[in-house]
ZATI-880858 format. One line per field, with one value per residue (C-alpha): residue number from 1; x, y, z. Coordinates in nm, 2 decimals. Layout:
N
lumba = (NUM; ...);
px = (X; ...);
py = (Y; ...);
pz = (Z; ...);
# end
This chain:
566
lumba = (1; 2; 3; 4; 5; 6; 7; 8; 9; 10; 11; 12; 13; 14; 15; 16; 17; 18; 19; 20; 21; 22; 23; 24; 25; 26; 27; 28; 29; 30; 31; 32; 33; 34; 35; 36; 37; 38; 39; 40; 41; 42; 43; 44; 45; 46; 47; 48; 49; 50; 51; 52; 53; 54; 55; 56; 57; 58; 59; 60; 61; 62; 63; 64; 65; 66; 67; 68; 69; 70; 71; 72; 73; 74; 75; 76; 77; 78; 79; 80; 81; 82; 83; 84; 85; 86; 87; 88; 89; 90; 91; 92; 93; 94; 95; 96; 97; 98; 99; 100; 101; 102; 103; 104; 105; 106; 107; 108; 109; 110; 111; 112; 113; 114; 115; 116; 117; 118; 119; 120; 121; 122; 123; 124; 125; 126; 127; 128; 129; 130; 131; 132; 133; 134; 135; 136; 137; 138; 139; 140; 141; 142; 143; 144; 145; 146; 147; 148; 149; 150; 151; 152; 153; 154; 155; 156; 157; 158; 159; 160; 161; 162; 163; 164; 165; 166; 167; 168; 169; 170; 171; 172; 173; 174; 175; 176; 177; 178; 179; 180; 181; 182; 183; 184; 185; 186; 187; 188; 189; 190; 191; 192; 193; 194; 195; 196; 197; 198; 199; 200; 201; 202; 203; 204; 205; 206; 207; 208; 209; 210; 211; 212; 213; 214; 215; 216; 217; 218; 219; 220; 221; 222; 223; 224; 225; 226; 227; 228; 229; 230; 231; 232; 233; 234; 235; 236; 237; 238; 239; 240; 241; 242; 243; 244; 245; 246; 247; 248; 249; 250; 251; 252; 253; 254; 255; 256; 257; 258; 259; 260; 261; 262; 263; 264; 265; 266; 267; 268; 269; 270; 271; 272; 273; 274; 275; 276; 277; 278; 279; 280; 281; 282; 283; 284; 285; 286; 287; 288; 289; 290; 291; 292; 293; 294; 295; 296; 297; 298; 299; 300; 301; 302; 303; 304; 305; 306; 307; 308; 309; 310; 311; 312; 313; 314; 315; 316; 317; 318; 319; 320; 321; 322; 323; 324; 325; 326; 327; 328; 329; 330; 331; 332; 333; 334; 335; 336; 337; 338; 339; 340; 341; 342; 343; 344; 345; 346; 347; 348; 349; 350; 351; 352; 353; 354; 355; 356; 357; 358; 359; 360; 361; 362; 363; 364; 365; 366; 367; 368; 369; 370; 371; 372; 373; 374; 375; 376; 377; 378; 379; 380; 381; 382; 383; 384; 385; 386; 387; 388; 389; 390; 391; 392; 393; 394; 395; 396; 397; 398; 399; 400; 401; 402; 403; 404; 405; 406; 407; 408; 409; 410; 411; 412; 413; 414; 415; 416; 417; 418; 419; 420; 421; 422; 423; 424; 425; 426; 427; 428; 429; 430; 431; 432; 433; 434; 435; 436; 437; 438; 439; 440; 441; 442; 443; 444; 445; 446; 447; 448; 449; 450; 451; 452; 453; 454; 455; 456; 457; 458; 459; 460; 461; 462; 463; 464; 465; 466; 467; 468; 469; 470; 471; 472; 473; 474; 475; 476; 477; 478; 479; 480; 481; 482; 483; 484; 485; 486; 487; 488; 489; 490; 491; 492; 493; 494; 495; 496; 497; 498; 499; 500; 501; 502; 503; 504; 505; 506; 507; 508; 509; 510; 511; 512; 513; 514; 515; 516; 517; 518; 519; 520; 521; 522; 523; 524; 525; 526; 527; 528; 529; 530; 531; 532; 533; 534; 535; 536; 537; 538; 539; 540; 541; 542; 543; 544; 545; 546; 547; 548; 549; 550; 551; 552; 553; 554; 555; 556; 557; 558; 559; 560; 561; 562; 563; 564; 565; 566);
px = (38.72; 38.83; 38.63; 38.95; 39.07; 38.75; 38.88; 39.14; 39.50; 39.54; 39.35; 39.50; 39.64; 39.33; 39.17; 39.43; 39.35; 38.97; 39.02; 39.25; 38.97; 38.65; 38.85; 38.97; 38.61; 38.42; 38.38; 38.67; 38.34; 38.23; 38.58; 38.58; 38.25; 38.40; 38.80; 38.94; 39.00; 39.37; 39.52; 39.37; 39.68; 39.68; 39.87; 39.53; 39.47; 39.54; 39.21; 38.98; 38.69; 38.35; 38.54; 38.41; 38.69; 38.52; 38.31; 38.61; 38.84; 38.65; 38.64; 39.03; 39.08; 38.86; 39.09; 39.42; 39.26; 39.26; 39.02; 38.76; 38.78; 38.67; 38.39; 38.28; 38.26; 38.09; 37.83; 37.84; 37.71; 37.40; 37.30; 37.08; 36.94; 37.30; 37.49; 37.45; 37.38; 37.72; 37.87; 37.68; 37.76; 38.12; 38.08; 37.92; 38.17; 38.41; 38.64; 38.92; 39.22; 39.50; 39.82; 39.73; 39.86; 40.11; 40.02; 40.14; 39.92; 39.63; 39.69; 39.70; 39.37; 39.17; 39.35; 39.28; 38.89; 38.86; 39.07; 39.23; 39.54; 39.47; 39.61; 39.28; 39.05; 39.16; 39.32; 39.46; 39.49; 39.60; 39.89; 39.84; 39.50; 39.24; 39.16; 39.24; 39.05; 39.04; 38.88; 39.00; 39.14; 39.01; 39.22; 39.15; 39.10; 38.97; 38.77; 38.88; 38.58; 38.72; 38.46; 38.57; 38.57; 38.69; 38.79; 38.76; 38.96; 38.95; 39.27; 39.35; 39.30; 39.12; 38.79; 39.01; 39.17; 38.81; 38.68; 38.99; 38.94; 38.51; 38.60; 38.78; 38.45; 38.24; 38.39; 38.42; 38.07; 37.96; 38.11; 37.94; 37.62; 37.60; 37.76; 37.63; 37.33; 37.44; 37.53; 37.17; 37.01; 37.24; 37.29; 37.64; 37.66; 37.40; 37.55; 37.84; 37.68; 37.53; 37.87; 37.96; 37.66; 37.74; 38.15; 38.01; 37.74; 38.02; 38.29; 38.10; 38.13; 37.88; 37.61; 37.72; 37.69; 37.30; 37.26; 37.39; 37.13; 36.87; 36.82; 37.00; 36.68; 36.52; 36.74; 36.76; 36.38; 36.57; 36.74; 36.98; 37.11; 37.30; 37.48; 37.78; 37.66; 37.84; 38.00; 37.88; 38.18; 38.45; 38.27; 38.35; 38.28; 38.63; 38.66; 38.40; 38.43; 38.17; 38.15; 38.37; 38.24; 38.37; 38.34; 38.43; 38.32; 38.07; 38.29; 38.61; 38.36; 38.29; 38.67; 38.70; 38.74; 38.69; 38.33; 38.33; 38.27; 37.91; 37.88; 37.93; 37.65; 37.81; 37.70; 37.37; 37.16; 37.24; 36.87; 36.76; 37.00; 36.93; 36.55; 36.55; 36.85; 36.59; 36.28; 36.52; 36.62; 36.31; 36.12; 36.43; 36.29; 35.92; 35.83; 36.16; 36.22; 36.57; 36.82; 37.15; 37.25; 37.55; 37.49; 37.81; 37.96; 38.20; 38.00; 37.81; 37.97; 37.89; 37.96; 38.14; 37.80; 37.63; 37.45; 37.49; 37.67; 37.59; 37.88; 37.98; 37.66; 37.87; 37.62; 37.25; 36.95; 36.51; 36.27; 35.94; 35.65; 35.44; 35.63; 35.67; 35.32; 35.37; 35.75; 35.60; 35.36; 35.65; 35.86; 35.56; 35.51; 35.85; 35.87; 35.55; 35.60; 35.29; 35.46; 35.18; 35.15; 35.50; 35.59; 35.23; 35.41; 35.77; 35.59; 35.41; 35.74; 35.98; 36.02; 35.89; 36.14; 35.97; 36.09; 35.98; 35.82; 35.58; 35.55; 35.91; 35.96; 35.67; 35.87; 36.20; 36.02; 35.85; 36.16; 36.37; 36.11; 36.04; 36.39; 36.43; 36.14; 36.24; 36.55; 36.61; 36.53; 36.95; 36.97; 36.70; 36.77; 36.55; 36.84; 36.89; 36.47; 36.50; 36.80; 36.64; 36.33; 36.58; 36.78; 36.44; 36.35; 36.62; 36.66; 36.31; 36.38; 36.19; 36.45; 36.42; 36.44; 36.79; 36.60; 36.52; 36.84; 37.03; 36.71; 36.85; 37.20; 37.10; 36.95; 37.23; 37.45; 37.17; 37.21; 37.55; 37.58; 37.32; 37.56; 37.83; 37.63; 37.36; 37.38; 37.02; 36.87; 36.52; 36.59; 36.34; 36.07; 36.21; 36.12; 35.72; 35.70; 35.79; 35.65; 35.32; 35.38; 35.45; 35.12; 34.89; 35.06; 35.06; 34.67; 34.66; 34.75; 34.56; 34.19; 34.32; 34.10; 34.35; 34.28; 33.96; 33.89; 34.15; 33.91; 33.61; 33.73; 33.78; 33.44; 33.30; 33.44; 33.31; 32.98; 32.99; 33.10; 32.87; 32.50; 32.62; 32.84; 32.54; 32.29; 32.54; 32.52; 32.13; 32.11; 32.30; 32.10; 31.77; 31.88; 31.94; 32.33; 32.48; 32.65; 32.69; 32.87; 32.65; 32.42; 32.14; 32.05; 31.73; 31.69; 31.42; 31.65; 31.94; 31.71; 31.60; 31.99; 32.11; 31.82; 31.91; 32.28; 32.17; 31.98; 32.22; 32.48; 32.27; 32.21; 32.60; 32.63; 32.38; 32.58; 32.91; 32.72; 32.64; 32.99; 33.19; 32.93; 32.92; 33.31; 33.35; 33.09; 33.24; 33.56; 33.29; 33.16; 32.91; 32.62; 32.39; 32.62; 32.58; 32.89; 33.08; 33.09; 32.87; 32.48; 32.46; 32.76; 32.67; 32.34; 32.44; 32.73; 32.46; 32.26; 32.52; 32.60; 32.24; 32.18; 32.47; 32.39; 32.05; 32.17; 32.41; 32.18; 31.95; 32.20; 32.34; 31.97; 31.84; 32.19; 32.14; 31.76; 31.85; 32.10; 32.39; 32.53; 32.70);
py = (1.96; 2.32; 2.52; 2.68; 2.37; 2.44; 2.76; 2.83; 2.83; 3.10; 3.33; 3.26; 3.63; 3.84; 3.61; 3.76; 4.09; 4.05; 3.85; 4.17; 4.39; 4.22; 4.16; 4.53; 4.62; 4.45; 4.10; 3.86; 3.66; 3.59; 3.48; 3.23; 3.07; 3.00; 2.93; 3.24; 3.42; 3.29; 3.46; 3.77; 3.97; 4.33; 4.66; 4.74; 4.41; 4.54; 4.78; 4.79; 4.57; 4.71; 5.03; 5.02; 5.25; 5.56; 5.53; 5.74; 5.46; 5.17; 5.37; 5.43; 5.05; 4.94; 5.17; 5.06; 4.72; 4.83; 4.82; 4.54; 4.67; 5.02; 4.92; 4.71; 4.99; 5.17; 4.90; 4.88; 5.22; 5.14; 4.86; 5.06; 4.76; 4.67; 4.93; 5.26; 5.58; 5.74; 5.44; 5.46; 5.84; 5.77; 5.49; 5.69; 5.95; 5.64; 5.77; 5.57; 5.76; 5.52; 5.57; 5.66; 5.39; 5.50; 5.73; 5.49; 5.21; 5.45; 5.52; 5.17; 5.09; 5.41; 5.27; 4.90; 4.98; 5.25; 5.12; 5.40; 5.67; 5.92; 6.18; 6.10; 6.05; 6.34; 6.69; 6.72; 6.41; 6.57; 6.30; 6.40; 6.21; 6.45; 6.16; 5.84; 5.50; 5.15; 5.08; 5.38; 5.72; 6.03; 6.24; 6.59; 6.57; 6.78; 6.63; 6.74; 7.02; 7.18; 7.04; 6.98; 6.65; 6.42; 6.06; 5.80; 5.48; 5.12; 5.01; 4.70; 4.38; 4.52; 4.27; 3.95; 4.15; 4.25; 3.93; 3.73; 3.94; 3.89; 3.54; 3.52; 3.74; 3.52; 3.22; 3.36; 3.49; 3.20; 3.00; 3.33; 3.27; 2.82; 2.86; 3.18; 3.34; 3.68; 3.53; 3.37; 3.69; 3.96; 3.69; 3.84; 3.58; 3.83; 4.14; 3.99; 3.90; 4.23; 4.39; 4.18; 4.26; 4.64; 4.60; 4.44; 4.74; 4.97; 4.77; 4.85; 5.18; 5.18; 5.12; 5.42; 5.60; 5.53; 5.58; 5.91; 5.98; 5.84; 5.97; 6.35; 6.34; 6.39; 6.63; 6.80; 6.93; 7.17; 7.47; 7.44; 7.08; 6.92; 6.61; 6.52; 6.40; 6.09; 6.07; 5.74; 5.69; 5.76; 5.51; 5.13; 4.89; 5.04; 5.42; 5.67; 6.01; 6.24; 6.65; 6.81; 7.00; 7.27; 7.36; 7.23; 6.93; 7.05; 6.90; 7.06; 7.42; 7.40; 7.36; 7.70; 7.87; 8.21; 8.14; 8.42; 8.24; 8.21; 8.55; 8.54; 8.58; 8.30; 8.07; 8.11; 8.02; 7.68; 7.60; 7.68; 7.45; 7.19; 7.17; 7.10; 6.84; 6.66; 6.72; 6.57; 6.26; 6.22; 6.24; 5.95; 5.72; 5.77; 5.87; 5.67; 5.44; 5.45; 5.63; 5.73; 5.60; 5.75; 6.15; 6.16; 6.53; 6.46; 6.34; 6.72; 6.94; 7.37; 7.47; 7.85; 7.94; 7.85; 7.53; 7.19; 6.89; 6.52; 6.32; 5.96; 5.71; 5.41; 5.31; 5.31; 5.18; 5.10; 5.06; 4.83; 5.02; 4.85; 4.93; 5.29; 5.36; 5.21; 5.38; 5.69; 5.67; 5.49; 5.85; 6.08; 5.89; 5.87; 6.25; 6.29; 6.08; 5.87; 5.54; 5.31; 5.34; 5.39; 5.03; 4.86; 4.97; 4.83; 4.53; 4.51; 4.60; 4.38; 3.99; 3.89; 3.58; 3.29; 3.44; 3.80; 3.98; 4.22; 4.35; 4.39; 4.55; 4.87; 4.90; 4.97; 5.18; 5.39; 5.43; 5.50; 5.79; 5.95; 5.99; 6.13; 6.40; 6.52; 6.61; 6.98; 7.01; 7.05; 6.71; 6.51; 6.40; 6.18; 5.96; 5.84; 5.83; 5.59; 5.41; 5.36; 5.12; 4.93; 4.85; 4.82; 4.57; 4.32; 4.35; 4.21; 3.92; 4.16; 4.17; 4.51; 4.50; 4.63; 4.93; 5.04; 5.00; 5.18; 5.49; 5.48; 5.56; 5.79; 6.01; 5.98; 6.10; 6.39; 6.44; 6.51; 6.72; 6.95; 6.96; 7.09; 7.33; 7.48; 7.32; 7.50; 7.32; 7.16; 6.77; 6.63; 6.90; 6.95; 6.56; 6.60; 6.89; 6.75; 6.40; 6.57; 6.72; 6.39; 6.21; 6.47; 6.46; 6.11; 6.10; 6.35; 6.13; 5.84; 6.01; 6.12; 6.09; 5.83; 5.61; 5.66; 5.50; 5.23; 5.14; 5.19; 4.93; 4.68; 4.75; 4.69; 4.37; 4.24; 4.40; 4.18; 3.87; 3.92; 3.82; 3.47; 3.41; 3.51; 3.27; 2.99; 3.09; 3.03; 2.74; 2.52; 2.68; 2.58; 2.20; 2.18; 2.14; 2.39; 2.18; 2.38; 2.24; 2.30; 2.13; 2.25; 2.51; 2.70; 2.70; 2.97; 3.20; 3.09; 3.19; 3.49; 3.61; 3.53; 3.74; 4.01; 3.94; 4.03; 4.33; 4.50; 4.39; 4.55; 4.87; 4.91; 4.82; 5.14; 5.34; 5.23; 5.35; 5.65; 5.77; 5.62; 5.83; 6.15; 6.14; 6.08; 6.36; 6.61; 6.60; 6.65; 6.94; 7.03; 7.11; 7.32; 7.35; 7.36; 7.58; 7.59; 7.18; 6.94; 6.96; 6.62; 6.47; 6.66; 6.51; 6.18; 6.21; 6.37; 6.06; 5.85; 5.99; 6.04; 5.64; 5.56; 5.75; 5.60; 5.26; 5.25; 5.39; 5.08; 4.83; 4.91; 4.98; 4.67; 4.48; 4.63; 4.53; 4.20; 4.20; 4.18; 4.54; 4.81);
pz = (1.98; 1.99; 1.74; 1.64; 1.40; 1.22; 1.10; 0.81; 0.90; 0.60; 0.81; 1.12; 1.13; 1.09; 1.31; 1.58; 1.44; 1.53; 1.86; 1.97; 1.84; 2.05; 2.36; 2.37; 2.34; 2.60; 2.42; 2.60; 2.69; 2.35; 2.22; 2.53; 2.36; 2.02; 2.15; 2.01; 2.36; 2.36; 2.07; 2.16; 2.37; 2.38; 2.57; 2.73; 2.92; 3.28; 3.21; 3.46; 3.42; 3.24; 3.09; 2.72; 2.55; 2.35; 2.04; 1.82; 1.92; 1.77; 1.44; 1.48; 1.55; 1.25; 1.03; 1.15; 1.01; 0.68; 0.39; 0.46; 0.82; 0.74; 0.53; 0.79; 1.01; 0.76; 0.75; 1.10; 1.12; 0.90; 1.22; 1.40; 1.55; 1.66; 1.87; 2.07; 1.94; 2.01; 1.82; 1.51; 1.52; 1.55; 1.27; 1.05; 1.02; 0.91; 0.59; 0.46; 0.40; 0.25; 0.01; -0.28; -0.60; -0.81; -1.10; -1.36; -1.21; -1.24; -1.59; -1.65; -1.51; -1.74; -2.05; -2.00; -1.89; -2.14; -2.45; -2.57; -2.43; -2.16; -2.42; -2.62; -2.36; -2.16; -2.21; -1.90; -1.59; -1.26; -1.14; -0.79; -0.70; -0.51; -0.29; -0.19; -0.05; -0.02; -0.32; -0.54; -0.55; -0.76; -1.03; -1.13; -1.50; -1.82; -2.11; -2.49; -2.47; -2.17; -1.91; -1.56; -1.45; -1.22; -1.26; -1.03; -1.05; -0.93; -0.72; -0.90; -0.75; -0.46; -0.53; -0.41; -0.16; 0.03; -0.07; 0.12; 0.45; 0.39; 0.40; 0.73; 0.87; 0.76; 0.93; 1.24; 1.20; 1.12; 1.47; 1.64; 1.49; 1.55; 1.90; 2.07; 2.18; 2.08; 1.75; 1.75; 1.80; 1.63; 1.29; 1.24; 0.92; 0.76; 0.85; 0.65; 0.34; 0.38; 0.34; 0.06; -0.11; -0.05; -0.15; -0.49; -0.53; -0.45; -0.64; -1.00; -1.11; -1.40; -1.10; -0.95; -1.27; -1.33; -0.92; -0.99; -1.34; -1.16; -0.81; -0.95; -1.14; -0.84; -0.64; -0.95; -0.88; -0.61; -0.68; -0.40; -0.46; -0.69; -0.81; -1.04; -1.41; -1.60; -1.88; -2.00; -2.30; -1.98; -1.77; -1.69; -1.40; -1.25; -1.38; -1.36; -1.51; -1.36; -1.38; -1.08; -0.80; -0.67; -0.31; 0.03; 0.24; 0.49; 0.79; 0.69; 0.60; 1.01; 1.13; 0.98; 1.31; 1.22; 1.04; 0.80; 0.53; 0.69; 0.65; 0.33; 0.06; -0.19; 0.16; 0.20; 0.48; 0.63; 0.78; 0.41; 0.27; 0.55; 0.49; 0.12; 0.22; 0.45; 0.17; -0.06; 0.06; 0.20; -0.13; -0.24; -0.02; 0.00; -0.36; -0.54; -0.34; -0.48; -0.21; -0.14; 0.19; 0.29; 0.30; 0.55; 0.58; 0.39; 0.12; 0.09; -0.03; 0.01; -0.33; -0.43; -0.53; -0.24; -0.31; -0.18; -0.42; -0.30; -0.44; -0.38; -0.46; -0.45; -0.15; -0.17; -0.05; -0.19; -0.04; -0.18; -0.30; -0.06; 0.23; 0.16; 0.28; 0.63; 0.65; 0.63; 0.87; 1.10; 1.06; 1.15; 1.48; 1.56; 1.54; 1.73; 1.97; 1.95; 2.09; 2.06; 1.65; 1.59; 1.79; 1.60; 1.27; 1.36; 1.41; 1.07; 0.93; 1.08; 1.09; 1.42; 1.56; 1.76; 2.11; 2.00; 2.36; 2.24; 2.57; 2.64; 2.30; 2.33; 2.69; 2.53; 2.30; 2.53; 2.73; 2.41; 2.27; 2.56; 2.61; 2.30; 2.37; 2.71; 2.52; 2.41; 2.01; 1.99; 2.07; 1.93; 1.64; 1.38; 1.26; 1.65; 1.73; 1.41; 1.55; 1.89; 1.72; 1.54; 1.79; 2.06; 1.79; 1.78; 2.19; 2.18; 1.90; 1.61; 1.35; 1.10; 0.73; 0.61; 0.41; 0.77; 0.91; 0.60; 0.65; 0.97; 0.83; 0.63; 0.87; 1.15; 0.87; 0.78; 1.19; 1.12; 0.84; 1.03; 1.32; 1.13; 0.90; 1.16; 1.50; 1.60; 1.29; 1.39; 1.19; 1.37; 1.26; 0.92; 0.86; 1.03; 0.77; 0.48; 0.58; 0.62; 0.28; 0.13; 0.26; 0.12; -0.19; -0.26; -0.12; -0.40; -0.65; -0.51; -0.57; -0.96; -1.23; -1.36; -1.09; -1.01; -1.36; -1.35; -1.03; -1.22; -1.46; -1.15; -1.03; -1.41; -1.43; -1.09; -1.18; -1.48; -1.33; -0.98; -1.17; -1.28; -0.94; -0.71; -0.96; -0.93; -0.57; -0.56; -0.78; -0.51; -0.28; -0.49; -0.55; -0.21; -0.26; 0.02; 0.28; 0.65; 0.87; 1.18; 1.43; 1.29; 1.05; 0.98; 0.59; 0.59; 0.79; 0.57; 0.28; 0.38; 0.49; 0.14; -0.02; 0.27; 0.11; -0.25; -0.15; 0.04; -0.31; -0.54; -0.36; -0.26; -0.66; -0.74; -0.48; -0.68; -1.07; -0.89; -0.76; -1.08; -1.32; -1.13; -1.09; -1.45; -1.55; -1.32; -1.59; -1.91; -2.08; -1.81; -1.95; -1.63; -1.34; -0.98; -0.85; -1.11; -1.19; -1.38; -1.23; -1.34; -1.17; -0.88; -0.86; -0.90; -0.60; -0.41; -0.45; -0.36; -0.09; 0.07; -0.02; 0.17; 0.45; 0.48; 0.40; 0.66; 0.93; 0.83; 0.86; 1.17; 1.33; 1.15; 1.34; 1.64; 1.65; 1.67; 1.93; 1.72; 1.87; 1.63);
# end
């Protein structure tokens, strides 16, 4: 049965649409598997063999296929795992750039979402739209005070449009996925519902609206960056009315040819600019966990009075407390270069699959870093070393969590605003320093007094609960009730090891009193001091700390005294 009657007839025509699109780049192979190779017929048949066309002109392709197309190539460039570098560098400069509705339809769409007239919702509305997309197009406007604003408005009836040409993808993804190995390992049906996910994200506009309160909050902490602010009474799911921006994009800032406006002391210096850009977004990530994932260059803007805007939040990313930890520490041996912990990470990270090779994974990793390194600081680049594990990863059967992939993103896109901005920028350095930064802060905050006596609770209650657990413990011992399963077992050695057990409990228990009530007494009124703190506290740490040193030389002479070894 040919795998083709299993497909919709009502998508028969985008079906063509893809099928031209694979066999033009390199996949005639893979259409063979699932049937679709014969309604694939295009110009550049007569190629020759194994000549992959240029990054630029997949992009171009994706856009001549319209909306859904664009914003999978804009989800195509957050697959690190999935293609090469100079792919996801073409991907990621992806814009769509489509006719603009009509001027009555827009005012349409802000009167039914708002409920009232434009005349009392705005002073002025700029007909001419300042942008247009696939999903909506942005109007110059003025609120009733005077502010400057703009106003960005949902096409109508684009959600059934996307979601028609999602559904098509996801059928063919879906044959790709059952009847090939490159579907088996790539899971194209999840990149799919990935987009979807991100078209409905994107798609509400009251989203974007706390996205943009909630991570300018934290760019807000520098002086050089800023964001738009809502207005929540102009906002719906499909309009958003935000304070305007004014500057330039930072790609259309370096096709100035004449670069005077460098010069110019309203610019500023670019590196500046550039490092808090990284400290920002990296502080999204690892502190927030809440980030915007699609910094492309047109997306930052260099502002008349010299700053940098961040506009467009329609897609973003988290990252889970407990991962941040381990993310961290994945980014500062990426940009060190210590292979070895970077791929042990990856591998706590990631979902190992059944045919996962660790061996053949550290290989391409080594290979991939070391590349990377060899490389002149102009062209290594933390977005790519992030890209390269990713994609290592899923070569090898590990698949990465999509946080990763879209951290990825967003650093190929941080890449590329640097390019434009100041080509000599250090990225990769700019990320060890502030990553550095980051880890002593949050160790910072781990030994505060705040938690030190949340933990002092924790160790209260098991010191409460340990007496009647360790007699319970010795009452089954004492009525003989202790069940080993062994071939024989020494009961006056057992004995004697649970009483060893107890000792070593209650002096690791003193040790504990010791360290809780000398921490605590260091933040009273101090009474004598010793160097400016608490005598008391100090004594008591002092103790602590000379009990634990003797304790642990015991232990591990006592252990290696009877053969056990240290």
């Amino acid at each position: 049965m040919n795998l083709l009657n299993l497909l919709s007839p009502s998508y028969l025509g985008r079906y063509r649409d893809l099928a031209v699109l694979v066999v033009k780049h390199g996949g005639r192979d893979l259409l063979d598997m699932v049937g679709l190779a014969s309604l694939a017929h295009h110009d550049d048949d007569d190629a020759p063999p194994g000549v992959r066309p240029e990054a630029a002109e997949l992009a171009n392709d994706l856009e001549k296929l319209g909306p859904a197309f664009i914003k999978l190539g804009q989800t195509l460039a957050g697959q690190a795992d999935l293609l090469p570098d100079d792919y996801l560098v073409a991907l990621s400069r992806l814009q769509d750039d489509v006719e603009p509705m009509g001027f009555e339809t827009a005012i349409k769409v802000v009167e039914e979402s708002l409920g009232q007239s434009l005349e009392k919702l705005y002073a002025t509305f700029e007909p001419e739209p300042l942008g247009s997309a696939s999903l909506g197009q942005v109007h110059a406007a003025t609120l009733p005070d005077g502010t400057a604003v703009v106003v960005k408005v949902q096409r109508p009836d684009v959600r059934k449009a996307m979601n028609d040409d999602l559904d098509a993808l996801a059928s063919l993804a879906g044959l790709l996925d059952e009847h090939t190995d490159i579907g088996r390992q790539y899971r194209f049906g999840k990149l799919i519902s990935q987009l979807r996910r991100s078209l409905d994200r994107e798609l509400d506009y009251e989203r974007e609206a706390a996205q943009l309160v909630n991570i300018g909050k934290l760019i807000g902490e520098f002086d050089r960056l800023t964001t738009p602010v809502p207005d929540p009474e102009r906002t719906t799911a499909r309009v958003l009315t935000m304070t305007r921006l004014d500057g330039v994009s930072v790609d259309q800032f370096s096709q100035r040819h004449d670069h005077a406006a460098q010069d110019d002391a309203s610019f500023g210096n670019g590196e500046v600019l550039l490092d808090d850009l990284f400290h920002a977004y990296l502080r999204q990530v690892l502190v927030s966990g809440t980030f915007h994932a699609d910094p492309h260059p047109g997306n930052v803007l260099i502002l008349h009075d010299g700053r940098l805007g961040l506009i467009d939040f329609g897609q973003t990313g988290f990252v889970e407390p407990a991962m941040r930890d381990r993310l961290l520490r994945l980014l500062l041996a990426i940009s060190e270069g210590r292979i070895t912990e970077a791929a042990d990470i990856a591998i706590d990270l990631g979902q190992p699959a059944q045919d996962f090779d660790s061996g053949a994974f550290r290989r391409r990793l080594t290979d991939a870093i070391s590349e990377h390194h060899q490389a002149s600081f102009r062209q290594m680049h933390s977005g790519r070393l992030v890209a390269a594990v990713c994609r290592c990863g899923n070569e090898s059967g590990l698949h990465i969590p999509e946080s990763i992939t879209l951290l990825g993103k967003m650093l190929l896109n941080l890449d590329q605003v640097a390019r434009h901005l100041a080509p000599d920028f250090d990225t990769n350095a700019s990320l060890k320093k502030h990553g550095l930064g980051l880890a002593t802060r949050q160790f910072t905050e781990d030994v505060s007094l705040t938690r030190l006596l949340t933990k002092s609770l924790s160790a209260k209650t098991f010191i409460e609960d340990l007496p009647t657990r360790v007699n319970r413990a010795l009452d089954i011992v004492a009525d003989n009730r202790l069940r080993v399963e062994v071939d024989a077992i020494d009961e006056n050695r057992l004995i004697w090891g649970l009483k060893a057990i107890a000792n070593r409990i209650g002096v690791a228990l003193i040790v504990l009193a010791l360290l809780v009530s000398g921490a605590i007494m260091l933040q009273t009124d101090p009474g004598f001091t010793i160097f400016g703190y608490s005598g008391l506290g100090i004594l008591a740490l002092g103790t602590a700390v000379l009990l634990i040193v003797f304790f642990a030389v015991m232990v591990l002479w006592k252990d290696f005294r009877d053969g056990h070894g240290f």
